[in-house]
C-alpha positions in Angstrom: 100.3 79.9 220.1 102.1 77.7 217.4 98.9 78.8 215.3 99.8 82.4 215.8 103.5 82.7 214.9 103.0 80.7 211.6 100.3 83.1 210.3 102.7 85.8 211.3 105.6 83.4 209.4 103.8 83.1 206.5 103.0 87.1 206.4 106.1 88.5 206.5 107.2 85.9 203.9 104.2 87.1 201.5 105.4 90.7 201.9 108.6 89.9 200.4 107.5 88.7 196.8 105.8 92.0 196.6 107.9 94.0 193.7 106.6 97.1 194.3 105.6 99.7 191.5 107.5 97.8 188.9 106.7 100.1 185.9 105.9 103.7 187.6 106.9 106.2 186.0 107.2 110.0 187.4 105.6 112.9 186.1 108.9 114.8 185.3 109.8 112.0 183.2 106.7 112.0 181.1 105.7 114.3 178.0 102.0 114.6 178.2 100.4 114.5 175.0 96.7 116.6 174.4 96.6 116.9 170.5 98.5 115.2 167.3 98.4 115.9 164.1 99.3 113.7 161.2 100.1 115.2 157.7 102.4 113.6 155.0 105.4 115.5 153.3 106.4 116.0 149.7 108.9 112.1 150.3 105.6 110.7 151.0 106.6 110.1 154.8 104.4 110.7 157.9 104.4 113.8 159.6 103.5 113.5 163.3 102.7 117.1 165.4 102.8 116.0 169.0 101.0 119.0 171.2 102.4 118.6 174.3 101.3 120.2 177.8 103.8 122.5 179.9 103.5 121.3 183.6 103.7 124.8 184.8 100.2 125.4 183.6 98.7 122.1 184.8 99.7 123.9 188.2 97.9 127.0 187.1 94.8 125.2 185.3 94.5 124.5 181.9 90.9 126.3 181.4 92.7 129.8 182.3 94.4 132.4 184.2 97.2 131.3 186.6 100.0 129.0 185.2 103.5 129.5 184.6 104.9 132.3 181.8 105.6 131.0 178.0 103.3 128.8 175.8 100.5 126.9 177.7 101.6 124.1 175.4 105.2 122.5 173.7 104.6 121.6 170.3 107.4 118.9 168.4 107.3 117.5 165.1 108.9 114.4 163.7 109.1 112.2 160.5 108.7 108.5 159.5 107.5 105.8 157.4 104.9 104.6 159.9 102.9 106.2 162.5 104.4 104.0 164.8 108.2 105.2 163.6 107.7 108.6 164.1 106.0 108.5 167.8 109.6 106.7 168.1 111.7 109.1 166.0 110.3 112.2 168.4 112.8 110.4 171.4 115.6 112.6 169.6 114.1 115.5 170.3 112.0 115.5 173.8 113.9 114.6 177.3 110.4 113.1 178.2 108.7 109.7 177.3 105.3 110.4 175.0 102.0 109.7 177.5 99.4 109.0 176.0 96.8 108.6 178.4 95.2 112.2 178.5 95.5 113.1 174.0 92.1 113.8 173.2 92.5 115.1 170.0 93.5 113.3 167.1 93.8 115.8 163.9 94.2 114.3 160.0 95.0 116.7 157.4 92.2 117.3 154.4 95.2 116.7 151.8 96.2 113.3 153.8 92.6 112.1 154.3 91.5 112.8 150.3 94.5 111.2 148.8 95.8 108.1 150.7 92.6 107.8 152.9 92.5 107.5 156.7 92.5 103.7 156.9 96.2 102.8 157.4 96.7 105.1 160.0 94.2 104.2 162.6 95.5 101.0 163.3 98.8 102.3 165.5 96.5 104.6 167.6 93.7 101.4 168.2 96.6 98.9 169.2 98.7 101.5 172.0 96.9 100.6 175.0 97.9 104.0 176.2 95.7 106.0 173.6 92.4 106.4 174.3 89.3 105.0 171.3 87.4 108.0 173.0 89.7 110.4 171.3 88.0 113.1 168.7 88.7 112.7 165.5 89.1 115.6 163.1 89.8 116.7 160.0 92.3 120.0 159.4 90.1 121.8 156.6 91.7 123.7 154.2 94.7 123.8 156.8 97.5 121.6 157.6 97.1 119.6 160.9 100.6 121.1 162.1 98.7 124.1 161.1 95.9 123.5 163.7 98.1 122.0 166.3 100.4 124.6 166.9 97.3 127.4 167.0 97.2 129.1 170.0 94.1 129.9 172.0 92.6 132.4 174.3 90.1 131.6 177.3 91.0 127.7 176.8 94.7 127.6 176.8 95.0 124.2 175.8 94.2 124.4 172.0 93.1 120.3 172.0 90.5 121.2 174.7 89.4 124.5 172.8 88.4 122.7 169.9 86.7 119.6 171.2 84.3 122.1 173.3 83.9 124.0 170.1 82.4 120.8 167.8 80.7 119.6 171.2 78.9 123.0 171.1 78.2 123.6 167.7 76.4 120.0 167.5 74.4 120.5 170.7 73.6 123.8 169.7 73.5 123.8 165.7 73.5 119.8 164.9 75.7 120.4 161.8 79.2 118.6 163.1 78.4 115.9 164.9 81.9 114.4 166.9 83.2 111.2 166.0 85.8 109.4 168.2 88.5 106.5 167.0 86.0 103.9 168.1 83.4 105.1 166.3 85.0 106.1 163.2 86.5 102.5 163.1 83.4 101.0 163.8 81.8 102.4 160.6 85.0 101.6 158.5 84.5 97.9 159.3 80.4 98.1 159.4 78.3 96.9 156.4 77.0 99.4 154.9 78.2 102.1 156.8 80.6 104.8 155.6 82.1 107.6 158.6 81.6 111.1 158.8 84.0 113.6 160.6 84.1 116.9 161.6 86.4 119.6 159.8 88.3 122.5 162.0 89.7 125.1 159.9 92.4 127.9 160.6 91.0 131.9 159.8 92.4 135.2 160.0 96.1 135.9 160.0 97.7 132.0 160.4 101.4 133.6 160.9 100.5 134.6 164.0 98.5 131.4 165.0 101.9 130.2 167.1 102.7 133.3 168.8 101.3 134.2 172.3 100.3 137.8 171.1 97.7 135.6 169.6 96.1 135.0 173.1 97.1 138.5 174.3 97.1 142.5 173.3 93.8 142.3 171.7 90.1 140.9 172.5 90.1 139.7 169.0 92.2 136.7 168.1 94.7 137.3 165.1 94.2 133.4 164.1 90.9 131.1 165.3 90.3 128.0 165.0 86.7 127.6 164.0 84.3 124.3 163.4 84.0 123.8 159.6 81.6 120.8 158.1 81.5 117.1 158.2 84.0 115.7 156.2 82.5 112.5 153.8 84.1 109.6 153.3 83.8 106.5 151.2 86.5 103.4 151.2 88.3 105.0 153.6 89.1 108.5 151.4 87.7 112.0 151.7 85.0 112.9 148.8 83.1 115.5 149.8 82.1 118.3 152.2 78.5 118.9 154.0 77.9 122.2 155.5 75.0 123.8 156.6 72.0 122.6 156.2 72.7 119.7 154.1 75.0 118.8 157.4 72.2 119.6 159.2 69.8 117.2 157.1 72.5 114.8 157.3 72.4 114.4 161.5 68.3 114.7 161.2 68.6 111.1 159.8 71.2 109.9 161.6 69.4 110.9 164.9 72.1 113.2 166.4 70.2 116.5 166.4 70.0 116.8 170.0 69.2 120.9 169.6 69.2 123.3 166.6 67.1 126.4 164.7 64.5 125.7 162.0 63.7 129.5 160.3 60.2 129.3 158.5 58.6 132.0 156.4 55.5 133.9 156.6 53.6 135.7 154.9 56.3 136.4 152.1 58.6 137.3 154.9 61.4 135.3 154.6 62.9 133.8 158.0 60.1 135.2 159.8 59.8 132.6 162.7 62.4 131.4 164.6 61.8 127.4 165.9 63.8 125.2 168.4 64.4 122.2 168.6 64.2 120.9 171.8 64.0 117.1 171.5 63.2 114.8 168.7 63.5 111.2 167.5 64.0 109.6 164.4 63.5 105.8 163.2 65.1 104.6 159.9 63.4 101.3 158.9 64.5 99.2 156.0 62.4 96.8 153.9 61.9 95.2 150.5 58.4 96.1 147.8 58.0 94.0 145.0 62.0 93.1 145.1 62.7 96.8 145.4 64.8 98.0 149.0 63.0 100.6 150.1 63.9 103.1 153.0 61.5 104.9 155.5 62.4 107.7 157.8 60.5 108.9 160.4 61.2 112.2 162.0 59.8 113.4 165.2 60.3 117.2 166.3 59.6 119.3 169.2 60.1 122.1 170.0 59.6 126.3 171.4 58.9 129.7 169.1 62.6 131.2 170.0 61.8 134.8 167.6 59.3 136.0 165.9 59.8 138.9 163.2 56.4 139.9 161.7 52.9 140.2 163.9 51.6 136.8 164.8 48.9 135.2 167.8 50.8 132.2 168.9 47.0 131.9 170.8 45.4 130.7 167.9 45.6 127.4 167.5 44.9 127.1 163.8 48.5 129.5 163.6 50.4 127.1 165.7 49.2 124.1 163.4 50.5 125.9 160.0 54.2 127.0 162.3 54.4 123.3 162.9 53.0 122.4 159.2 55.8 124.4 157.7 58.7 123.3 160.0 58.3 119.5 158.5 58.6 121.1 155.3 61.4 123.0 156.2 62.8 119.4 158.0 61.5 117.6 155.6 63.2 119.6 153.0 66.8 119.4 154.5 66.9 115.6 154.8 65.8 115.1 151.4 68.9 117.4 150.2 70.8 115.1 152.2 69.7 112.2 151.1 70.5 113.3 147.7 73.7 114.5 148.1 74.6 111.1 149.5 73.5 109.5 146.6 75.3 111.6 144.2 78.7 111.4 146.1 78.0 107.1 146.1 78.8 106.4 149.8 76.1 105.5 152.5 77.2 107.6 155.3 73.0 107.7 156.1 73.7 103.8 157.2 70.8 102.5 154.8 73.1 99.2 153.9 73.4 98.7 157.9 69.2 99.3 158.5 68.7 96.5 155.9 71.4 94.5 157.3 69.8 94.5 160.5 65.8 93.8 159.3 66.8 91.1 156.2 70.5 89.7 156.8 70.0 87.5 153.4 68.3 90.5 151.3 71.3 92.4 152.3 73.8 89.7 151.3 72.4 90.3 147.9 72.8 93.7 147.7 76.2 95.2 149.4 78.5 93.7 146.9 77.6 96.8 144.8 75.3 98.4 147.1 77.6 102.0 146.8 77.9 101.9 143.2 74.3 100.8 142.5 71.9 100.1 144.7 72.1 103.0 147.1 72.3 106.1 144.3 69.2 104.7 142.6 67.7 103.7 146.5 63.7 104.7 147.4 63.4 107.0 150.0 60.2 107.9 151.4 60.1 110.3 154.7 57.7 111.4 157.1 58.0 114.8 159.2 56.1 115.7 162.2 56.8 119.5 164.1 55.0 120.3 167.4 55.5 123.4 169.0 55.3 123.0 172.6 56.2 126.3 174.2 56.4 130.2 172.5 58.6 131.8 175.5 57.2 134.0 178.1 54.6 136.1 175.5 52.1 133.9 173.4 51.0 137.3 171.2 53.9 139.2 170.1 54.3 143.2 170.9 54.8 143.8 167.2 50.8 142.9 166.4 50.2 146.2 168.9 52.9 148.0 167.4 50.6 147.2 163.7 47.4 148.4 165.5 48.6 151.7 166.8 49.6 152.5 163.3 
């Protein structure tokens, strides 16, 4: 019995240590952050673009429809020496503390990135333990990242989450901007020979009426849209260059993030005639040393179906399938090499040659990155290998348009 009323002694003096919810803090009391934008003014200070939800539409959904009337989102701006002073400075004009937790959008300006580079301002965002690494990362193209912030969008009515699905399509669909998070972006700033690559978002059609809500409403055509624009090169930390297209394209082939995308082929002097899809492929990037030359292989492996076909062809004869597949590595084959190229020309090793050699020869490679941009990697062998399959040609394997040649 003795036993009994000490255990229930010794409870009721554990429960009253217990502090509680020490640091909660309500949702009316917090400013939750989707997007910011980080530019720099004419006085050379930081300009911070805070996108900032309004809690009536978290009621109503943020994908659409519902919500509360006005703006899906708040949008503030504020000024300092630092990133870190200006997510302060912005207490002067928002009721609410900054949260963190839920921005998944982190947008750099093009002007920003090319002249002071990108390295001095990741630091604030890696140290809050309230910002996420798994934050995108992009680049305002020919735009201002206030610009892009404060955009307005139909459908999504979130514009952070609008333009995060838009790069996350147009690489599983296209493979020409692959999306790059904090982590990852770090990562490659820090890795040996390794330079990042980010995706550009660009502002068309009539940007004075990108912040108004007749932008979302009154017509099925947006007045402003915020569209997917490149990958954005970088060496040292600063903006260089721009990829678009396929060059992008040939780009991601040898980094292995196609996951899907359209090879056109010719055919019989008809240009684009055959349409080919990428369904999966694979590609291994191996690094060794001839005759005390470095020396890069790439291997590219492609599947994929006949998506379009434009001039009269038997996908049922095998000896056609073998020359569609023969000219889709040539086509591959031919982007990656432009790539490469381009690469070599712009000095920075954004294909991650430096970190394939570091991995096979760690003492070959301490040779060689002390001026592996400069000299070694512009003047770098490249030798690459391209195999095509087609696998499937949709539901018809001979196309209507050879009957529409034999009727006439």
């Amino acid at each position: 019995m003795k036993r009994k009323w000490f255990f229930l002694f010794l409870i009721l003096t554990s429960t009253s240590l217990i502090s509680g919810c020490w640091n909660a803090r309500e949702l009316p009391d917090l400013a939750i952050v989707s997007a910011l934008g980080i530019d720099k003014n004419e006085d050379g200070k930081y300009v911070g673009t805070f996108q900032i939800v309004n809690p009536s539409y978290v009621t109503g959904g943020l994908q659409g429809g519902g919500g509360g009337q006005g703006p899906p989102v708040t949008v503030y701006s504020s000024t300092g020496d630092n990133i870190y002073e200006l997510t302060r400075r912005l207490s002067t004009k928002s009721s609410r503390t900054l949260y963190y937790a839920h921005t998944n959008l982190l947008v750099i300006s093009e002007d920003l990135a090319k002249k002071d580079g990108i390295t001095n301002i990741l630091d604030a965002f890696e140290r809050d333990y309230e910002f996420r690494t798994t934050a995108m990362i992009v680049i305002a193209h020919r735009s201002k990242a206030e610009d892009i912030i404060k955009t307005l969008t139909p459908l999504d009515k979130v514009p952070a989450v609008k333009v995060i699905k838009t790069l996350k399509n147009a690489e599983s669909l296209l493979g020409e901007e692959p999306t790059v998070t904090l982590q990852e972006v770090i990562r490659y700033l820090v890795s040996p020979g390794k330079e990042p690559l980010i995706s550009g978002i660009t502002l068309n059609g009539k940007k004075k009426n990108a912040k108004k809500v007749a932008n979302t409403q009154g017509s099925s055509t947006p007045q402003a849209r915020l569209e997917s624009d490149g990958i954005a090169v970088f060496n040292d930390g600063k903006l260089v260059d721009w990829l678009h297209g396929k060059t992008a394209r040939g780009t991601a082939w040898v980094l292995n993030r196609i996951k899907s995308t359209i090879v056109n082929i010719s055919w019989e002097r008809e240009k684009t005639a055959i349409e080919y899809t990428v369904m999966r492929q694979k590609t291994k990037v191996s690094a060794h040393t001839k005759k005390g030359q470095p020396k890069i292989s790439i291997q590219i492996r492609a599947e994929g179906d006949i998506g379009e076909v434009s001039v009269p062809v038997n996908l049922n004869d095998p000896h056609v399938l073998r020359k569609i597949e023969i000219e889709v590595a040539k086509t591959i084959k031919k982007d990656v090499n432009d790539a490469i190229h381009r690469a070599q020309e712009n000095k920075t090793d954004i294909l991650g040659f430096g970190e394939a050699f570091h991995r096979s020869d760690p003492k070959e490679w301490n040779k060689l990155k002390t001026n592996w941009n400069d000299v070694t990697f512009p003047k770098l062998e490249v030798n690459v290998t391209v195999e095509a399959f087609v696998r499937r040609s949709g539901l018809r394997n001979k196309s209507y348009l050879s009957e529409l040649k034999n009727n006439r």
